[in-house]
C-alpha positions in Angstrom: 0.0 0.0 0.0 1.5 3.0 -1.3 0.2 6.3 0.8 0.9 10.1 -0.4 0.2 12.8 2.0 -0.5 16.1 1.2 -0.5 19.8 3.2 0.4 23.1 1.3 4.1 23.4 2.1 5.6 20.2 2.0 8.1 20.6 4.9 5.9 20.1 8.6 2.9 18.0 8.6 3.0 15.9 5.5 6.7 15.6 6.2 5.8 14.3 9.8 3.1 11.9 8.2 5.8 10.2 5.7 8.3 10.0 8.2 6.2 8.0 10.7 4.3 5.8 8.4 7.9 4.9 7.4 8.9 4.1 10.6 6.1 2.4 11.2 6.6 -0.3 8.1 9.8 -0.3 9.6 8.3 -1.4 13.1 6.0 -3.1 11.9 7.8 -5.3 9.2 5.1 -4.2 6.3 7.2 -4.3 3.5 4.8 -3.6 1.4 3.9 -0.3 3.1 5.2 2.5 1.3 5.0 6.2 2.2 5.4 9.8 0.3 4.6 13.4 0.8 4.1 16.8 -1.5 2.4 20.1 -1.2 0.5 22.1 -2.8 2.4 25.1 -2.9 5.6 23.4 -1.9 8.6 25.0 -1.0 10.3 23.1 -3.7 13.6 21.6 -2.5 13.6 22.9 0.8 14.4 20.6 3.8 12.2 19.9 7.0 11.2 23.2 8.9 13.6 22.2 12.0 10.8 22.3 14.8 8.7 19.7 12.1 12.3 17.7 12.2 12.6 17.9 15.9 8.8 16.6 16.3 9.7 13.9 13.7 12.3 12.5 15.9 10.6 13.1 19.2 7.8 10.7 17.3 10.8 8.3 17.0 11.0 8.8 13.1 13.9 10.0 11.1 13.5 13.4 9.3 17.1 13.5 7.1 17.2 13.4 3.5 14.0 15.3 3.2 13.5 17.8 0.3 9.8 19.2 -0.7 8.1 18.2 -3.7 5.0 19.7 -5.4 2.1 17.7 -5.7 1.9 16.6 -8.9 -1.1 14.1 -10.9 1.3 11.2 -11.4 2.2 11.2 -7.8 -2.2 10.6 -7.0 -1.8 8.3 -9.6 0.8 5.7 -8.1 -0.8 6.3 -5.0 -3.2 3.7 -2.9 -4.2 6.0 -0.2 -4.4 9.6 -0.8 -4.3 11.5 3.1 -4.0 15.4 3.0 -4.0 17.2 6.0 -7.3 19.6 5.6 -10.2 19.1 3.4 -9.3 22.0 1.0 -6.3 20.1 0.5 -7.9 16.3 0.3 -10.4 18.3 -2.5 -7.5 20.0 -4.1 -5.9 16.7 -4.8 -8.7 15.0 -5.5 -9.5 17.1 -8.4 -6.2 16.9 -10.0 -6.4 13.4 -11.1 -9.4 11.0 -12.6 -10.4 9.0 -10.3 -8.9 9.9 -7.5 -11.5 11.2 -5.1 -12.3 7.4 -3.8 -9.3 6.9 -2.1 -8.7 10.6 -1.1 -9.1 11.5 2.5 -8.4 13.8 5.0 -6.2 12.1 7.8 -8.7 12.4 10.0 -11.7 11.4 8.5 -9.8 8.2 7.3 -9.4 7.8 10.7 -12.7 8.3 12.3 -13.9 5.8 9.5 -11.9 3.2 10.6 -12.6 3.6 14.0 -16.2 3.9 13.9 -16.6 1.3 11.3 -14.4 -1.0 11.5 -13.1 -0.9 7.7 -10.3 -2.6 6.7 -9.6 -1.7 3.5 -9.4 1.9 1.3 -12.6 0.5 -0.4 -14.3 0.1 2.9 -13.2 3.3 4.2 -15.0 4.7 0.6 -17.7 3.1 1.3 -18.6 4.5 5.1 -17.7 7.7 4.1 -21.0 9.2 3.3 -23.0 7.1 6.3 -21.4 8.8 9.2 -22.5 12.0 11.0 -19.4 14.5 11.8 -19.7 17.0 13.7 -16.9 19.8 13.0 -13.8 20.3 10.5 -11.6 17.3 10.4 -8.3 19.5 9.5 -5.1 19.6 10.9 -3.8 23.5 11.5 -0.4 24.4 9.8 1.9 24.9 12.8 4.6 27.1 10.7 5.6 29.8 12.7 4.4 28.9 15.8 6.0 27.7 18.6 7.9 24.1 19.6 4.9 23.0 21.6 2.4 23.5 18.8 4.7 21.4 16.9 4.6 18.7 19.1 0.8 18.6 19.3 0.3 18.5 15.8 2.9 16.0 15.5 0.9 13.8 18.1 -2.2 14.6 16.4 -1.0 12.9 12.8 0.9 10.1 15.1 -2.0 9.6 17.2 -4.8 9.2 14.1 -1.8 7.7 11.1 -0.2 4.9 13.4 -4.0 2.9 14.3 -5.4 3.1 10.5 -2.0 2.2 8.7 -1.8 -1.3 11.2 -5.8 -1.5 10.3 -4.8 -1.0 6.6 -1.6 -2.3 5.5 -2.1 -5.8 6.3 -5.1 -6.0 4.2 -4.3 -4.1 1.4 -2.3 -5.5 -2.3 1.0 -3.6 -2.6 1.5 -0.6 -4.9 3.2 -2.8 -7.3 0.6 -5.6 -7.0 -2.1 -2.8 -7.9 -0.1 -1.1 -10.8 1.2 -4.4 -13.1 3.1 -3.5 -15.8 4.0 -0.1 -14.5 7.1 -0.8 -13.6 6.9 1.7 -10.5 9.8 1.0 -8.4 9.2 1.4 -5.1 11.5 3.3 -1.9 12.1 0.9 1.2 11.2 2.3 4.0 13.8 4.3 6.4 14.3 2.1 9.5 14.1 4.3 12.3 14.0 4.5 16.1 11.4 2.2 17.8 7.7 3.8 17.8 6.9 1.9 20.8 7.2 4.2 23.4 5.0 6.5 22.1 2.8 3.9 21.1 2.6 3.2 24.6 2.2 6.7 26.0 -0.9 7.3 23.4 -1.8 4.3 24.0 -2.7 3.1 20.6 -2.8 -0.4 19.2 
């Protein structure tokens, strides 16, 4: 399952979101678990913001070798699972391929499926999507130039909704490559990092 997430910069939260789906494959031993990130209005080629890369390794994830990519259609294309970090966003990528909009989500909407429901798979979560109630925006706030502690509460926010649905998902789902024969889409391991446990502990998630 290959996952792309999306926020407007490309250097805090969909950087945090790639980096601890990563290191969650790595955990987790999902090989087939694959993660990526782009923005909208990226700040092409720039690294992490450093309070996003502090979060990142707080989260017990590893932030180097990052540089920020536009979102592009090819990169929704090759993607399983589409998450973007505010409904804008989640419709902004949506639109910009065919087809997409079935597995585009906001992070937590995705999540609040799978909770409620049960759903197992990115066709499931499709499914549920219009038979729930919500009540409020299901957006995650852009923590640029605020301060270290707003970093760290969106960076539990994305750990704290990503880490439950990717070890619902992932075991269920084909891989990007069994999805997309012929393709030839070669896919980047995953960057073993430091153990998620002790935050998975503290959060208590499963």
């Amino acid at each position: 399952m290959h996952v792309l997430f999306v926020c407007n910069g490309n250097v805090c939260r969909s950087v945090i979101a790639e980096r601890v789906a990563r290191a969650v494959a790595a955990e987790h031993r999902l090989p087939g678990l694959t993660a990526e990130s782009a923005g909208t209005r990226a700040l092409v080629g720039f690294p992490v913001e450093p309070l996003a890369a502090q979060t990142i390794t707080g989260l017990g994830a590893d932030p180097a070798g990052f540089r920020a990519r536009k979102l592009k259609p090819e990169m929704i294309d090759r993607a399983d699972l589409v998450l973007a970090m505010t409904e804008q966003l989640r419709d902004q990528a949506a639109a910009l391929a065919f087809g997409a909009a079935p597995r585009t989500f906001t992070l937590l909407e995705a999540h609040r499926i799978a909770k409620v429901t049960g759903a197992r798979t990115i066709a499931e979560l499709h499914r549920s999507r219009d038979n729930l109630s919500l009540v409020g925006r299901e957006n995650i706030a852009d923590p640029v130039g605020l301060s270290e502690a707003a970093f760290c509460e969106v960076g539990d926010r994305i750990a704290e909704a990503l880490v439950p649905l990717l070890l619902a998902l992932a075991p269920h789902e084909p891989t990007h490559r069994e999805n997309e024969r012929g393709r030839g889409l070669v896919m980047r391991p995953a960057v073993r990092s430091a153990p998620l446990a002790s935050f998975l502990a503290a959060q208590h998630i499963r």
